[in-house]
N, C-alpha and C positions, 0 to 999 in steps of 0.2 A: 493642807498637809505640806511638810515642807520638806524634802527628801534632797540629796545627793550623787551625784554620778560621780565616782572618781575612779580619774584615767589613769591609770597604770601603764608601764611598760615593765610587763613582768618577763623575767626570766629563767632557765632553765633549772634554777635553784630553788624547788619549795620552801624553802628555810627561808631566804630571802625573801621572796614573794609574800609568807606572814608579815614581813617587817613592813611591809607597803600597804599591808590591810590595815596594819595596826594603828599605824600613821595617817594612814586616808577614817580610818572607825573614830579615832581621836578628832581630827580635826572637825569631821563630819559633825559629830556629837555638841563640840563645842558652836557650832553654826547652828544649834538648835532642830537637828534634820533627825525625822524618826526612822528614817531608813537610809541605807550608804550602799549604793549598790557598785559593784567592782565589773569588771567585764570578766566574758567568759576567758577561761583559761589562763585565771588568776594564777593559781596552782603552779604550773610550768606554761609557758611560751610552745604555741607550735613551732614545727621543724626541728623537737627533739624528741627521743622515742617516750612516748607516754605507757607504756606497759609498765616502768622499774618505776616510775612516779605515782603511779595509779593506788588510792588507796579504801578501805568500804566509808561509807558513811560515821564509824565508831570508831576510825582511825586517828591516827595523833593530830595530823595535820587540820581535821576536819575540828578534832577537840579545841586547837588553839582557836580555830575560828569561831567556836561556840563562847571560847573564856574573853577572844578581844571584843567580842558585843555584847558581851555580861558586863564587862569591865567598862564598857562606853557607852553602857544604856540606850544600847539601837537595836533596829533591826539591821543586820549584813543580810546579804544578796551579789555569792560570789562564785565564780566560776571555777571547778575542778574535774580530776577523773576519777571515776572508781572502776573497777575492776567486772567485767561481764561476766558470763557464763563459759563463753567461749573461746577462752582466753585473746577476746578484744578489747577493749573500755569502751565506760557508758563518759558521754559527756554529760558533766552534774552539775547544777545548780545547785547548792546548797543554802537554806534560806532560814537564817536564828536569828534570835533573840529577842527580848522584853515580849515572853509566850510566844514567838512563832518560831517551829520547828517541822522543816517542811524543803524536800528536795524534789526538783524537777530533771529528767533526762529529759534531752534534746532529741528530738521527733525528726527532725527533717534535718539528714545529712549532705555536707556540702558534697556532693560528685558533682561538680562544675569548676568549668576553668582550666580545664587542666588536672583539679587537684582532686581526690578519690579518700575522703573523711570514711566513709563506710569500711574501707580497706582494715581500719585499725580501729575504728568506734564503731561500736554495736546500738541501735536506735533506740529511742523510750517510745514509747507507746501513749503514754496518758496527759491530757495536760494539767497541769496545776496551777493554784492560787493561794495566796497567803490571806491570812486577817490582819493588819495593822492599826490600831487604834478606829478600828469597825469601818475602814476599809478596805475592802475587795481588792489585791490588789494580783494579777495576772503574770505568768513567767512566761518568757520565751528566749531564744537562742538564736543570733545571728543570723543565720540562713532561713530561720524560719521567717524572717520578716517578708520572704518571698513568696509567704504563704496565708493569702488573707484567710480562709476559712477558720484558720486555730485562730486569730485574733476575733473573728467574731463567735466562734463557742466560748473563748474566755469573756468577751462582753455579755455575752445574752446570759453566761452562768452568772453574772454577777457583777464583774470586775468592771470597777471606773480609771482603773490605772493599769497601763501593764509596761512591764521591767522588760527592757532586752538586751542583757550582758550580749559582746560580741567583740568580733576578734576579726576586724571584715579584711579581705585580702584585697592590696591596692592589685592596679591594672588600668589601665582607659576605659574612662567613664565608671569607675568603681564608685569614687564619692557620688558623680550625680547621681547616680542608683542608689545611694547611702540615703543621700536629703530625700527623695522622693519617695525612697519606699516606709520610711519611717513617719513621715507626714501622709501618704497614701494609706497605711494601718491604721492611725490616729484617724481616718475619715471613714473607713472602713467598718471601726468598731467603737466611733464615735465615743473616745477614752483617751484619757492624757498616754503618748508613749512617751516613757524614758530611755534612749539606748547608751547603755554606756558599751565604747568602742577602748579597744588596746590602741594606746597612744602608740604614732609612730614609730618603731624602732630606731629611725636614723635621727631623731630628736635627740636620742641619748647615744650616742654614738656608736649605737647598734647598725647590723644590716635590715636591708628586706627579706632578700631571701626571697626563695619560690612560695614557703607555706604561709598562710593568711596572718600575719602579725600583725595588723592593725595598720588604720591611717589615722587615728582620731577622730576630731570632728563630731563626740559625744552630742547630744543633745535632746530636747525636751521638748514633745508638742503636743497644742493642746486639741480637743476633741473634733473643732474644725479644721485641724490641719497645719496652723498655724504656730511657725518657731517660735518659743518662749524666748530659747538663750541657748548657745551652745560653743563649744570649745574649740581652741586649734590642734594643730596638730602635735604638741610635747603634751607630758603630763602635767595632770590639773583638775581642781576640784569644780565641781560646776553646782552652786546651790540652789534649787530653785522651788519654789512656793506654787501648789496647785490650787487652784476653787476651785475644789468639788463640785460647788453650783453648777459649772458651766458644760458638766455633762450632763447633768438633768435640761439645762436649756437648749446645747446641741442636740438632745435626742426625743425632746419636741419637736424642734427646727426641721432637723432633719432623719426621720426614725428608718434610719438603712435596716436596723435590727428587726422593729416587730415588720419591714415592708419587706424583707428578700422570702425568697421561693428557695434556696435552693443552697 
């Protein structure tokens, strides 16, 4: 399977931010990738209010993202907000095309760092998975990468691949914790991870800022742990070819799934 991570530096303008899908769904398509996966909070950039952004899944925004992977014969796999209950947002995964139609909220919110995601995003509860040309393929969100258990329910339910849009907030030792814990999930639930990250903001002559805007450093590994390929810190498309084989032989090798307790 041959999939795409493209790094964004999205910003506070959803209008704009389609135009970056459009252009990443194009390109993707044209590199022969059945899926183009965007990081979380493609939609708008944190550190601006997500309530006046926030829209449902049947909303215009989310439609454009259905018609540019109609239009580019992919699957997209791209980061938005929709609107809670309680007048907070759910942080969404939105996940279309060529038959998959299929949204995930984000489970495990960032209250670390300093920073308090809960304050204004309301949690999802369930995890999810896509079918992509009959594979399994697993969602997750940034902060959950801190959470082996959901990567191994998405392995043991099925999934040989799982997707982690994110938006990771720099700080000391951010990235080593970025490289480690994406290749620690990959061993954990013995499955290619792909994380696409929010490209640096000062790449493009943006700031940091306090809220987690990204460092880049996208990348792709495979069931033992091991980096495939991975990005720097501007935006950029990262293309890369999985053997599905090699989770059937990792998880002979090494079967963390049918051995835990717990």
């Amino acid at each position: 399977m041959r999939i795409t991570l493209a790094q964004i530096a999205s910003t506070a303008d959803p209008a704009h931010n389609l135009g970056l899908v459009e252009d990443g769904a194009q390109r993707a398509a044209a590199a022969g990738a059945a899926v183009v996966v965007f990081p979380e909070a493609t939609m708008c950039a944190f550190g601006h209010p997500l309530g006046p952004v926030a829209e449902p899944l049947d909303g215009p925004w989310a439609e454009r993202v259905r018609a540019i992977a109609a239009e580019a014969g992919i699957t997209v796999v791209a980061g938005m907000f929709t609107p809670a209950d309680d007048g907070r947002v759910r942080n969404t995964l939105i996940a279309t095309g060529r038959g998959v139609e299929t949204s995930y909220d984000k489970i495990h919110l960032f209250d670390a760092f300093g920073f308090a995601e809960s304050r204004t995003v309301a949690p999802g509860t369930k995890p999810a998975s896509i079918e992509v040309d009959g594979v399994q393929i697993g969602l997750a969100t940034c902060y959950d990468l801190r959470f082996p258990g959901l990567f191994q329910e998405l392995a043991g339910s099925g999934a040989t691949v799982i997707l982690v849009p994110a938006s990771w907030g720099a700080g000391p030792g951010k990235r080593e914790q970025w490289d480690l814990l994406v290749r620690a999930r990959a061993l954990d639930s013995t499955a290619f991870v792909a994380a696409c990250d929010q490209a640096d903001p000062t790449t493009v002559g943006g700031e940091a800022g306090k809220a987690p805007t990204g460092i880049g450093a996208s990348l792709a590994v495979g069931p033992l742990g091991g980096v495939i390929d991975q990005l720097g810190a501007e935006p950029g498309l990262l293309v890369v070819d999985l053997d599905l084989a090699a989770v059937e032989e990792a998880r002979k090798a090494v079967p963390v799934l049918a051995n835990r307790r717990f």
